[in-house]
Backbone as JSON, one array per atom type, in Angstrom:
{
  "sequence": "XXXXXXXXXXXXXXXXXXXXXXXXXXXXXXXXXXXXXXXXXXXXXXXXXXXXXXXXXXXXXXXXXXXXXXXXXXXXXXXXXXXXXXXXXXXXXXXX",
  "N": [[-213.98, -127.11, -74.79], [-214.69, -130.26, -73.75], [-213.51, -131.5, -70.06], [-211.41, -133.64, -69.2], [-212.05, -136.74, -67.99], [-210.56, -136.87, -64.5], [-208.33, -139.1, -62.57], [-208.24, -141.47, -59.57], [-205.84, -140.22, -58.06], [-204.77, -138.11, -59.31], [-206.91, -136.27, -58.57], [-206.3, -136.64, -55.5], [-203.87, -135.14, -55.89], [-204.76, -132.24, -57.16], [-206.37, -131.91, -54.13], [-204.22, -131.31, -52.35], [-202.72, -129.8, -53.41], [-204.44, -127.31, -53.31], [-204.4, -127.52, -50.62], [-201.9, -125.72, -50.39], [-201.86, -122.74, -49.92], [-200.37, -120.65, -51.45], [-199.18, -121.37, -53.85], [-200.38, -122.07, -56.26], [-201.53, -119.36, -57.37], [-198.48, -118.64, -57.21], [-197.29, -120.06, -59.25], [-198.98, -119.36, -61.3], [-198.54, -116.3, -61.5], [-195.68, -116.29, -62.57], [-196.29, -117.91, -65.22], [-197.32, -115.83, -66.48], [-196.04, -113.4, -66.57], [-194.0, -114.48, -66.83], [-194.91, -114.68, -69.5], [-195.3, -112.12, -70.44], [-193.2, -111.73, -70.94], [-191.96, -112.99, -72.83], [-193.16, -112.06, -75.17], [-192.07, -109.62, -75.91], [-189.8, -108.63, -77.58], [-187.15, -108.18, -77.08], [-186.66, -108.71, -74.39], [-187.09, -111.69, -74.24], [-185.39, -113.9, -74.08], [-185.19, -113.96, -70.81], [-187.9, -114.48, -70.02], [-187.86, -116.89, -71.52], [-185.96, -118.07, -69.95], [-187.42, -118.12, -67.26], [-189.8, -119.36, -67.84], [-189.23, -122.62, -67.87], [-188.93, -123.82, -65.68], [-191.52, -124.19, -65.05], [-192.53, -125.74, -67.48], [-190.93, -127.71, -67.17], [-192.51, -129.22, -65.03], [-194.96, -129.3, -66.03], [-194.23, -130.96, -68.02], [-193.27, -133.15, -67.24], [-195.57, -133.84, -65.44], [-197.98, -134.71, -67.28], [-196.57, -136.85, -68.16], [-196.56, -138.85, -66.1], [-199.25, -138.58, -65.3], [-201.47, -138.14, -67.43], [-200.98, -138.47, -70.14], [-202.0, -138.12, -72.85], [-201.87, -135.46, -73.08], [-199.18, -135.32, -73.37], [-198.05, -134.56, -75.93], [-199.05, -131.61, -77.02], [-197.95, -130.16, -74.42], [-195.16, -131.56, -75.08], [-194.59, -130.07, -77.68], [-194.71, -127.12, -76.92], [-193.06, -127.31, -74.95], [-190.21, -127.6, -76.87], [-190.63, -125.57, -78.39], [-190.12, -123.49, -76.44], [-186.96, -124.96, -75.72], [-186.19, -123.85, -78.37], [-186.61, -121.11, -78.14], [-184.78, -120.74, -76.02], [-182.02, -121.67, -76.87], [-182.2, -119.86, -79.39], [-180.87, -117.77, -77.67], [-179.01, -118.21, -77.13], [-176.48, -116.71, -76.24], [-177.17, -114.94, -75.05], [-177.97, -116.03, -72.28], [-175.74, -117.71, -71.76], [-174.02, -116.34, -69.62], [-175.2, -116.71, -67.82], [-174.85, -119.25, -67.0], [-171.94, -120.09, -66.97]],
  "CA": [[-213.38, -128.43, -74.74], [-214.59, -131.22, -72.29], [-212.97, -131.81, -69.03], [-211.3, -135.38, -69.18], [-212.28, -137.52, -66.23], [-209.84, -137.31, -63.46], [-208.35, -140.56, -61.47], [-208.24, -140.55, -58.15], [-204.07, -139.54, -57.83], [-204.98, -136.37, -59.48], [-207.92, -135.62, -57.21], [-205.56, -136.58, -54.6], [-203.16, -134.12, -56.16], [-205.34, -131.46, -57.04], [-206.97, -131.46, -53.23], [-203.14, -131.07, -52.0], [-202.2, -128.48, -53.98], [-205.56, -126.46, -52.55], [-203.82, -126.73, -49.13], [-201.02, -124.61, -50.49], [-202.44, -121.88, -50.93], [-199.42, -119.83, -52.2], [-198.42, -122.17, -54.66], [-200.79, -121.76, -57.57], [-200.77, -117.55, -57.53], [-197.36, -118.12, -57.61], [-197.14, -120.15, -60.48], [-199.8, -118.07, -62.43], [-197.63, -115.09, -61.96], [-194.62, -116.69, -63.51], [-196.68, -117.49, -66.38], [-198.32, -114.68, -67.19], [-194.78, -112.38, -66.33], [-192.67, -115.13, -68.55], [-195.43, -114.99, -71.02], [-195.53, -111.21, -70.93], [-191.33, -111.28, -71.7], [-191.69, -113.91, -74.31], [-193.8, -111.5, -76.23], [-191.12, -108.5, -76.1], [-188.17, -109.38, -78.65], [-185.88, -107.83, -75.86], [-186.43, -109.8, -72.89], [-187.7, -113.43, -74.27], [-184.67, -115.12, -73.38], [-185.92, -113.89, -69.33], [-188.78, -114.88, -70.07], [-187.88, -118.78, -71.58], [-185.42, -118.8, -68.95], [-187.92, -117.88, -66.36], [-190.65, -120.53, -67.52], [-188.39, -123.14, -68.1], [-188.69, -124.82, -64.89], [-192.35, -124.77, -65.14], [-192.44, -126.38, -68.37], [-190.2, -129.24, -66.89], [-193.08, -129.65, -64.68], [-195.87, -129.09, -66.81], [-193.69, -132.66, -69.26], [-193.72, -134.41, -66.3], [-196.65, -133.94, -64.64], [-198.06, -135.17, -68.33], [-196.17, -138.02, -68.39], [-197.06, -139.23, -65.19], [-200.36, -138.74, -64.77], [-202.07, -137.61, -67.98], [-200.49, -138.97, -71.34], [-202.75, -137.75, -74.0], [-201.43, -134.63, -72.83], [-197.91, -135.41, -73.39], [-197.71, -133.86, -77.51], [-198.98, -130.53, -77.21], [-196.32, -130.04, -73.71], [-193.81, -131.26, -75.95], [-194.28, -128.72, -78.63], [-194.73, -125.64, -75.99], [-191.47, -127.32, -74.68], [-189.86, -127.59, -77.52], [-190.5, -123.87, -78.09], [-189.27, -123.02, -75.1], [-185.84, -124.82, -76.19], [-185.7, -123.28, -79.68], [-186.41, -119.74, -77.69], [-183.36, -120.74, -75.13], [-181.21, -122.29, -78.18], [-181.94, -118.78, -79.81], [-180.82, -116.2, -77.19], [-178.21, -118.76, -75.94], [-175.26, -115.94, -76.55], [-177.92, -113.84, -73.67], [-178.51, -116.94, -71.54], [-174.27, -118.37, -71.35], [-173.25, -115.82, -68.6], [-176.0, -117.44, -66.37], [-174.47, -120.65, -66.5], [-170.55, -120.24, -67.21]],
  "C": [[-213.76, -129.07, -73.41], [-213.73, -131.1, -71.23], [-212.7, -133.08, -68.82], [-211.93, -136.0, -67.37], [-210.94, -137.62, -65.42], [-209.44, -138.78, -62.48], [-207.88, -140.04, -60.46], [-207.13, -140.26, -57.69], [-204.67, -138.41, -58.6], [-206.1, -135.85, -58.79], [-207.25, -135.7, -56.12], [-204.57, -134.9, -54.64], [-203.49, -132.82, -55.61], [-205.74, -130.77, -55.1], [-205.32, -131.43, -52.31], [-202.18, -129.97, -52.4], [-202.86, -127.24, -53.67], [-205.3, -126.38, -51.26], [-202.74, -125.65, -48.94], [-201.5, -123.48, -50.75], [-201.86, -120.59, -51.51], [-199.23, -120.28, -53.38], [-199.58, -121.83, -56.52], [-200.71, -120.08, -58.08], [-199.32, -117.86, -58.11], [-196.85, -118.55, -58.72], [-197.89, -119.9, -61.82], [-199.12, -117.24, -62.56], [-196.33, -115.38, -62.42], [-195.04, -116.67, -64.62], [-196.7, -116.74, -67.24], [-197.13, -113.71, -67.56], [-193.7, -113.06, -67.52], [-193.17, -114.99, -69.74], [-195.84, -113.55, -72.0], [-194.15, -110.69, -71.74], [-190.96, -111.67, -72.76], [-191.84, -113.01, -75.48], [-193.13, -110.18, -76.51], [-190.03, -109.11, -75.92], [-186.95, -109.08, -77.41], [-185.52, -108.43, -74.81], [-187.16, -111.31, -72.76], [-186.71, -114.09, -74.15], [-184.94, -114.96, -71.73], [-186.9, -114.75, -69.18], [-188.97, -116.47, -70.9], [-187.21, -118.84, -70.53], [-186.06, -119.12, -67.97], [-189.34, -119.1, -66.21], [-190.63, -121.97, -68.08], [-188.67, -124.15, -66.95], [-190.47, -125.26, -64.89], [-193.16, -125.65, -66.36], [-191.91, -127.84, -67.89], [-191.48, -129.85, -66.15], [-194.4, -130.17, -64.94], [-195.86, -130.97, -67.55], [-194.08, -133.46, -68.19], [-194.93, -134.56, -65.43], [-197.63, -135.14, -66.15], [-197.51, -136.56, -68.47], [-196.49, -139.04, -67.62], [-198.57, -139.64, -65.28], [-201.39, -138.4, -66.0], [-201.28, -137.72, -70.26], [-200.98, -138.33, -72.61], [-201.99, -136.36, -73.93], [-200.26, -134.17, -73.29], [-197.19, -134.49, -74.83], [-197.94, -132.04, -76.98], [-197.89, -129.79, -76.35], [-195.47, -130.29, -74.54], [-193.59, -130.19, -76.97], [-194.27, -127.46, -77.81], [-193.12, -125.86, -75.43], [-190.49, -127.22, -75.41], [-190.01, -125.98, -78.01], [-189.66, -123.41, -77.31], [-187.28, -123.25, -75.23], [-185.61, -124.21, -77.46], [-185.3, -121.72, -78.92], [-184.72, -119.57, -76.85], [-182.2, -121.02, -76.67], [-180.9, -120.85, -78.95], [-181.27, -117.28, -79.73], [-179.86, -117.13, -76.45], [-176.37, -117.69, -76.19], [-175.39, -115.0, -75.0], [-177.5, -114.83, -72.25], [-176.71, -117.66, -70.76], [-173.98, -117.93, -70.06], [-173.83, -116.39, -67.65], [-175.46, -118.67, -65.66], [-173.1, -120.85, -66.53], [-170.56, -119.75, -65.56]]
}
C-alpha cells in the first residue's frame, strides 16, 4: 500500500516525535504486550484496558490530521469498546 503524501504539520510532527527518543519504543511495546493479552481469552480485558489510551490517540490523531484514516480507527476502536463492554464485570474494580 502507497504512502499518502504527508503535509507539512505531520512532518513537523513526525520530526518531533524523532527527538523523543523514548516515546515510540514505548508505545510499540504497549502494542505489541496489549496485543499479545488481547489474544489470550484470560487477560484481554488487560490488554483492551492497556491499549485503550493509545487508541484514543491513534482517533484523534486521525481526526486531526489525517481523515481518510478516521473509519478503519473507528472500527479497531470500536473493538476495543466491545472487548472493554465484554469483560466490564473484570474491568469495574478499576474504576469503582
Amino acid at each position: 500500500m502507497p504512502m499518502p503524501e504527508m503535509p507539512a504539520e505531520m512532518i513537523k510532527i513526525n520530526e518531533a516525535m524523532m527527538t523523543l527518543k523514548w516515546i515510540l519504543p514505548l508505545v510499540a511495546t504497549i502494542e505489541i504486550l496489549s496485543g499479545i493479552l488481547v489474544l489470550i481469552p484470560k487477560t484481554r480485558a488487560l490488554g483492551a484496558v492497556m491499549i485503550f489510551p493509545v487508541m484514543i490517540g491513534i482517533l484523534c490523531h486521525n481526526a486531526t490530521f489525517m481523515p481518510e484514516g478516521l473509519i478503519i480507527a473507528g472500527v479497531f476502536f470500536l473493538i476495543n469498546i466491545w472487548m472493554l463492554v465484554d469483560n466490564k464485570e473484570k474491568i469495574k474494580h478499576l474504576i469503582s
